[in-house]
N, CA, C and O of each residue as an XYZ file, in Angstrom:
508
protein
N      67.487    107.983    119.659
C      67.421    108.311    118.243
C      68.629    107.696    117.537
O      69.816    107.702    117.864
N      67.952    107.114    116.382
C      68.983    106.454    115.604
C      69.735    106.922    114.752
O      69.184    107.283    113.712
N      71.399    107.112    114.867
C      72.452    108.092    113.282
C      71.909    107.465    112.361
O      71.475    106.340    112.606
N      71.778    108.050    110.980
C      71.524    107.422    109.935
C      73.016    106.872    109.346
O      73.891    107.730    109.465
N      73.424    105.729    108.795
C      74.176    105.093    108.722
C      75.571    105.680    107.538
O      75.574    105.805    106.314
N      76.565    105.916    108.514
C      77.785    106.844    107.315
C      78.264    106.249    105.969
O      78.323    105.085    105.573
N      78.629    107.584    105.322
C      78.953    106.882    103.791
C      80.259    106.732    104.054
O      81.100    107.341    104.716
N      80.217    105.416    103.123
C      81.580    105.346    103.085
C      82.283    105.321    101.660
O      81.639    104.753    100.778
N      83.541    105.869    101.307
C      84.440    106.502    102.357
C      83.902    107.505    102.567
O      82.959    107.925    101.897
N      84.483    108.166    103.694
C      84.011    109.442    104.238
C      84.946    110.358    104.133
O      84.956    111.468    104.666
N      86.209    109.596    103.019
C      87.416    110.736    102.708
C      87.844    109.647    101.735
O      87.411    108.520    101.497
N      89.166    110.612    101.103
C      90.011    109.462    100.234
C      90.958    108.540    100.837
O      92.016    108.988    101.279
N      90.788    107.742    100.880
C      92.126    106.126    101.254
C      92.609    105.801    100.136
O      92.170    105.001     99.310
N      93.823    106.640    100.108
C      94.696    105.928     99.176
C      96.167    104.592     99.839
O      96.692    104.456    100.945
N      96.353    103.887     98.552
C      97.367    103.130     98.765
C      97.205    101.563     99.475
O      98.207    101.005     99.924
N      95.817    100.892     99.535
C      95.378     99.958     99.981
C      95.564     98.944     99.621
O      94.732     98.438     98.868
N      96.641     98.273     99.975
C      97.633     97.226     99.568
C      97.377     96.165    100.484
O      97.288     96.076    101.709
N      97.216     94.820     98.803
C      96.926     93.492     99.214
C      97.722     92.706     98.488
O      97.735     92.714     97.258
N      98.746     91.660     99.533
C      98.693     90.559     98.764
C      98.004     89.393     99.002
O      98.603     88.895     99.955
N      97.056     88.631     98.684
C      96.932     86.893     98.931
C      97.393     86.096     98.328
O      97.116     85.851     97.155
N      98.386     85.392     99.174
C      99.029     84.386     98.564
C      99.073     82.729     99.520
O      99.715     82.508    100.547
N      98.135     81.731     98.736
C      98.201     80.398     99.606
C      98.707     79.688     98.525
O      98.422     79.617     97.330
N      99.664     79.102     99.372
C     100.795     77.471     98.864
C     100.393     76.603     99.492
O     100.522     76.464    100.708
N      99.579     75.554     98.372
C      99.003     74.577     98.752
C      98.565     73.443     97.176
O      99.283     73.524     96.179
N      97.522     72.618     97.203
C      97.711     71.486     96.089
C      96.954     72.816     95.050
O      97.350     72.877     93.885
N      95.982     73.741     95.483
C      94.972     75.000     94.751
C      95.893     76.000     95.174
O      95.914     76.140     96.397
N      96.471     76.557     94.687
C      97.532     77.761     94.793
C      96.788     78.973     94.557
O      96.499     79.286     93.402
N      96.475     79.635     95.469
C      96.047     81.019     94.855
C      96.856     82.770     95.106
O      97.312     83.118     96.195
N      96.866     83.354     94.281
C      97.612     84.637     94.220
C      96.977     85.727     93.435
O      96.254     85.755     92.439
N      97.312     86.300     93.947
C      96.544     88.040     93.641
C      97.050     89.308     94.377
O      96.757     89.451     95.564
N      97.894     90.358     93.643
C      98.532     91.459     94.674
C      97.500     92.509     94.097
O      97.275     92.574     92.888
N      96.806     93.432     95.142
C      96.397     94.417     93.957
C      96.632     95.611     95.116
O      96.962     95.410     96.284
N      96.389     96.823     94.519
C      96.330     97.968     95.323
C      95.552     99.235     95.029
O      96.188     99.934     94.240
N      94.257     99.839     95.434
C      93.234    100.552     95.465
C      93.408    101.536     95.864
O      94.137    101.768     96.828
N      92.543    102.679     94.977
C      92.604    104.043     96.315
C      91.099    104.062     96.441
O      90.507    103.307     95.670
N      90.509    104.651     97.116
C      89.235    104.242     97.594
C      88.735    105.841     97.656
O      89.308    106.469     98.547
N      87.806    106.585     96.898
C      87.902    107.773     96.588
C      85.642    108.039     97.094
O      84.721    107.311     96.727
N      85.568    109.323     97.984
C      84.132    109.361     97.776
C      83.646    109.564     96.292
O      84.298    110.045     95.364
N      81.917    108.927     96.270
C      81.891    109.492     95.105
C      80.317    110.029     95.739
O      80.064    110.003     96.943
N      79.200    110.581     94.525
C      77.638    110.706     94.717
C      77.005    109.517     95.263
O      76.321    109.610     96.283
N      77.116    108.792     94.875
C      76.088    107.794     95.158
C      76.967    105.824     94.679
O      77.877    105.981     93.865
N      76.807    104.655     94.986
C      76.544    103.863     94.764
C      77.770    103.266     94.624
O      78.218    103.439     95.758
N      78.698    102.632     93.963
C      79.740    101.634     93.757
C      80.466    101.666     91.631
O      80.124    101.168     90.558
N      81.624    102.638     92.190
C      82.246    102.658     90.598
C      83.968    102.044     90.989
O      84.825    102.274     91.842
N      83.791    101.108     89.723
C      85.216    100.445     89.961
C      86.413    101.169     88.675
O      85.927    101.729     87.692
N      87.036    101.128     88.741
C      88.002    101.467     87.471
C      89.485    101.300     87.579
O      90.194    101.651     88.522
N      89.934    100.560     86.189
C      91.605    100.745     86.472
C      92.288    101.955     85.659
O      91.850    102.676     84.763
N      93.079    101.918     86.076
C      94.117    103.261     86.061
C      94.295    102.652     84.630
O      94.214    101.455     84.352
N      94.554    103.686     83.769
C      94.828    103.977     82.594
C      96.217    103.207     82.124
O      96.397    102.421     81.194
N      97.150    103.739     83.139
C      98.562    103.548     82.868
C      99.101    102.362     83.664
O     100.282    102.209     83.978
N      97.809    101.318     84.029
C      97.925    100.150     84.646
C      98.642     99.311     83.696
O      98.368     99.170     82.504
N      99.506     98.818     84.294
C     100.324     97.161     82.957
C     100.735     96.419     83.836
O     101.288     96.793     84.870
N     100.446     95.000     83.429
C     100.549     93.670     84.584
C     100.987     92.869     83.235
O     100.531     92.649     82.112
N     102.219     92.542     84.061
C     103.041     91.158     82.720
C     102.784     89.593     83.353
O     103.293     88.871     84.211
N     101.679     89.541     82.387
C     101.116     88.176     82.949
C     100.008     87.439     81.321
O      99.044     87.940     80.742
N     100.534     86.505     81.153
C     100.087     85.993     80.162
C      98.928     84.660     80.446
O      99.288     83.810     81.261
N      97.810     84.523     79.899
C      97.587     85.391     78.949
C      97.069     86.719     79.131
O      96.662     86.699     80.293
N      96.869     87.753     78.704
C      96.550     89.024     78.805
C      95.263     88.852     78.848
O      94.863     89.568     79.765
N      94.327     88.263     78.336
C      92.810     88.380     78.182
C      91.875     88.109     79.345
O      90.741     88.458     79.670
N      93.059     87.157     79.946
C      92.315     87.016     81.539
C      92.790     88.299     82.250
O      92.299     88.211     83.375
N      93.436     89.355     82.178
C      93.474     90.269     83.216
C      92.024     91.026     83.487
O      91.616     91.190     84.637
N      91.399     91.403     82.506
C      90.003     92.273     82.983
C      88.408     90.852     83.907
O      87.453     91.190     84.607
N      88.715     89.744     83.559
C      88.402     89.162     84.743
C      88.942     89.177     85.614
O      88.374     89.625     86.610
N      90.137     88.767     85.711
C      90.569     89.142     87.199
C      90.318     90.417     87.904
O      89.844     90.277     89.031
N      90.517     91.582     87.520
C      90.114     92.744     87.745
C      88.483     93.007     88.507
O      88.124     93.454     89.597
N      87.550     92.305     86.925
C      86.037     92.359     87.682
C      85.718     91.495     88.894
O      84.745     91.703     89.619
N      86.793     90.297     89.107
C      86.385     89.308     90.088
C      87.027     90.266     91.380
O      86.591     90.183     92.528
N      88.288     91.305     90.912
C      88.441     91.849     92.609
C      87.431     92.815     93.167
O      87.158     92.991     94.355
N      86.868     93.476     91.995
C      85.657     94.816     92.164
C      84.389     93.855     92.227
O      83.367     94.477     92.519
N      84.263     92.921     92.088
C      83.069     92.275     92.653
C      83.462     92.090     94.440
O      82.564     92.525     95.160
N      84.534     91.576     95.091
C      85.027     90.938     95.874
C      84.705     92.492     96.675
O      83.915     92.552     97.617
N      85.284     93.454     96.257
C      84.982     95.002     97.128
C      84.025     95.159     97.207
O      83.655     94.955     98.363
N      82.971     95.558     96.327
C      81.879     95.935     96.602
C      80.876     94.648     97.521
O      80.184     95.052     98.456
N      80.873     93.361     97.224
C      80.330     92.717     98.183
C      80.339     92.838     99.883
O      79.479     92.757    100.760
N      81.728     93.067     99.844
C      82.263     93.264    100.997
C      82.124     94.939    101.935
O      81.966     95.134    103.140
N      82.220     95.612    101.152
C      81.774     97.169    100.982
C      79.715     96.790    101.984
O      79.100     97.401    102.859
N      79.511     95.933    101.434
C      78.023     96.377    101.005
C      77.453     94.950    101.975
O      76.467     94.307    101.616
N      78.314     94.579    103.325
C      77.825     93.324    104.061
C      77.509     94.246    105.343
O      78.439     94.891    105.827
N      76.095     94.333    105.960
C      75.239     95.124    106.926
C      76.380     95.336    107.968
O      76.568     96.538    108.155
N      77.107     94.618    108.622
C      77.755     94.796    109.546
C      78.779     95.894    109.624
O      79.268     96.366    110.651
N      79.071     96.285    108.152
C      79.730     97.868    108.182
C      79.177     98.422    108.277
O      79.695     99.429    108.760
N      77.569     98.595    108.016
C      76.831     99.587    108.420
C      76.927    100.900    108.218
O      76.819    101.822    109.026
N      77.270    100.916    106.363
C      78.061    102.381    105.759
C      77.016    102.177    104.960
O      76.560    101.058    104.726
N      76.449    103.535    104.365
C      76.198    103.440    102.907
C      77.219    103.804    101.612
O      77.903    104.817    101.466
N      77.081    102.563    100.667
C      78.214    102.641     99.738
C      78.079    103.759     99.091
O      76.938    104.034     98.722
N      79.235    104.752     98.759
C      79.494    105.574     97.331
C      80.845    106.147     97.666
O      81.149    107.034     98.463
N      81.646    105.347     96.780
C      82.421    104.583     96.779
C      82.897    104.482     95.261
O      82.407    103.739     94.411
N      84.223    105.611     95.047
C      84.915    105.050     93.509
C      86.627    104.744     93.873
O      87.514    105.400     94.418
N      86.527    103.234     93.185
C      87.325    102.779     93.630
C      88.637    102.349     92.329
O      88.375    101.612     91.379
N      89.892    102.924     92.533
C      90.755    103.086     91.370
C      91.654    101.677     91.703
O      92.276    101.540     92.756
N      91.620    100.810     90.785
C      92.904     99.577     90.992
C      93.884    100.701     90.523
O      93.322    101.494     89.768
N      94.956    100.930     90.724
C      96.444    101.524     90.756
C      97.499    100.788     90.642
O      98.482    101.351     90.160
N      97.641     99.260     91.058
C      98.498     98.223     90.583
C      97.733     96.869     90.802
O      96.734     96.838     91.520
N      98.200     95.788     90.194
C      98.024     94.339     89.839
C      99.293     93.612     89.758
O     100.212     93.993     89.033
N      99.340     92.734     90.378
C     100.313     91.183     90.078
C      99.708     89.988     89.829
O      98.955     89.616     90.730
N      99.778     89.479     89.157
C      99.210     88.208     88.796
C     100.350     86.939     88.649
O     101.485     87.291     88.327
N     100.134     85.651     88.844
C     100.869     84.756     88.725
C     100.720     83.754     88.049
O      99.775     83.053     88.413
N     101.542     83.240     86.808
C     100.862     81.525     86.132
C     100.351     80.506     87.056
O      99.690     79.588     86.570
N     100.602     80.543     88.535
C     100.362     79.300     88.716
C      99.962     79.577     90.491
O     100.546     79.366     91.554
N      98.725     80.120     90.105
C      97.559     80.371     91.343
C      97.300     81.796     90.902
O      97.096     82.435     91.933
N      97.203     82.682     89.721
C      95.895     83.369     89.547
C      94.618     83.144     89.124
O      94.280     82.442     88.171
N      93.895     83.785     89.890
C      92.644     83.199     89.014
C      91.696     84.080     89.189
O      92.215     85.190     89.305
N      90.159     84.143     89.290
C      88.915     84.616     89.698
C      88.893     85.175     91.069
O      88.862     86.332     91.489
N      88.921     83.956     91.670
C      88.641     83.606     93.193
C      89.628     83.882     93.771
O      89.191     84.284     94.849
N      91.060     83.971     93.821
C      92.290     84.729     94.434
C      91.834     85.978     94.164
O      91.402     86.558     95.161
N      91.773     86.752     92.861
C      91.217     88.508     92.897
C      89.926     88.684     93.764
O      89.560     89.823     94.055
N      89.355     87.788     94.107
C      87.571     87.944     94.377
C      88.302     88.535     96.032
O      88.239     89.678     96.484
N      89.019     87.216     96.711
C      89.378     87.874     97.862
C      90.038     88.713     98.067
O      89.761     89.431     99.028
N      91.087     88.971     97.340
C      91.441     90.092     97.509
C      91.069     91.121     97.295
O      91.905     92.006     97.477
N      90.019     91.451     96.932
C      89.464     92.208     96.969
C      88.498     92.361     98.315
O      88.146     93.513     98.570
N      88.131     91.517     99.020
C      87.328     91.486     99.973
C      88.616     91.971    100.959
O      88.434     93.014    101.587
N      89.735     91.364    101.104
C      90.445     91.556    102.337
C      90.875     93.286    101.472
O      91.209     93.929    102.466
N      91.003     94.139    100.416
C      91.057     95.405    100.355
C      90.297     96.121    101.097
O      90.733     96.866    101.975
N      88.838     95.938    100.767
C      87.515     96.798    101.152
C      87.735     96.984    102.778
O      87.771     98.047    103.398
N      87.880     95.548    103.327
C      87.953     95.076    105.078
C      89.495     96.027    105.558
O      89.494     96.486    106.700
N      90.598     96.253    104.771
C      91.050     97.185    105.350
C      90.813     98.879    104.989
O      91.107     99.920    105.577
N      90.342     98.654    104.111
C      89.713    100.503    104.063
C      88.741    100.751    105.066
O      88.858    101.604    105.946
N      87.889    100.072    104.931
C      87.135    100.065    106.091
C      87.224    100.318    107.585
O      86.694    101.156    108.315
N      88.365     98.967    107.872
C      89.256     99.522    109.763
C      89.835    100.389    109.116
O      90.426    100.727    110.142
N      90.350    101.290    108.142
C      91.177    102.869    108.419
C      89.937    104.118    108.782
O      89.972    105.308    109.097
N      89.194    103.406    108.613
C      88.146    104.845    109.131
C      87.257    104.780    109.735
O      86.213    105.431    109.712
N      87.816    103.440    110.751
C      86.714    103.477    112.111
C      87.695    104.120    113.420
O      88.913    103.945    113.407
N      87.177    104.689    114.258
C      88.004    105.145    115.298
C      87.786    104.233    116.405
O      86.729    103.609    116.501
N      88.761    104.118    117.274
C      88.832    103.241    118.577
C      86.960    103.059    119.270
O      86.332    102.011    119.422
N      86.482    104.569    119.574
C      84.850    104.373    119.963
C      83.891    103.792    118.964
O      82.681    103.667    119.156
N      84.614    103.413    117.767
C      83.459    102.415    116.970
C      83.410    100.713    117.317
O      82.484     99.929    117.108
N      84.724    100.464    117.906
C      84.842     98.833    118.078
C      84.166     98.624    119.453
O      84.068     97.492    119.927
């Protein structure tokens, strides 16, 4: 008989700290840090209220933001975790840089966030 497949999280993970940073001719950078909270059902992203990132221009910060909560939930939601998502997930800090932020630096980092919330709440008999 087959478990039906766990939600995840299955508690709160706070403090899920990422930086990506590659030095190269495409420079990319992105620090962010998540708490990863259960919710009812499905995939909610949100930043903290009292979030401030000094990084100009300002108008690109809420893309960057949606490109890291895209980057989680994709990653959240690839069969091989084998969780069902519900899942509210708080950005709590941001760094950004002139020269390698972008889309695609938040996108992964956000993927390498989700991938460590994830190993915090598998136990040794899951690997």
């Amino acid at each position: 008989m087959t478990s039906p497949p766990r939600r995840f999280p299955p508690y709160p993970i706070r403090g899920v700290r990422v930086l990506h940073k590659k030095q190269n001719c495409a420079p990319q950078f992105a620090e962010i840090e998540v708490d990863f909270e259960p919710a009812a059902e499905g995939f909610v992203f949100e930043v903290a209220r009292d979030l401030t990132v000094d990084y100009e221009p300002a108008d690109a910060l809420p893309r960057f933001f949606a490109a890291a909560a895209r980057g989680i939930e994709e990653q959240l939601r690839l069969p091989e975790h084998g969780v069902v998502v519900a899942a509210r997930v708080v950005l709590r800090r941001a760094r950004a840089d002139t020269f390698g932020s972008h889309e695609r630096a938040f996108k992964i980092a956000g993927h390498l966030a989700a991938r460590q919330a994830v190993a915090r709440t598998k136990s040794p008999a899951d690997e």
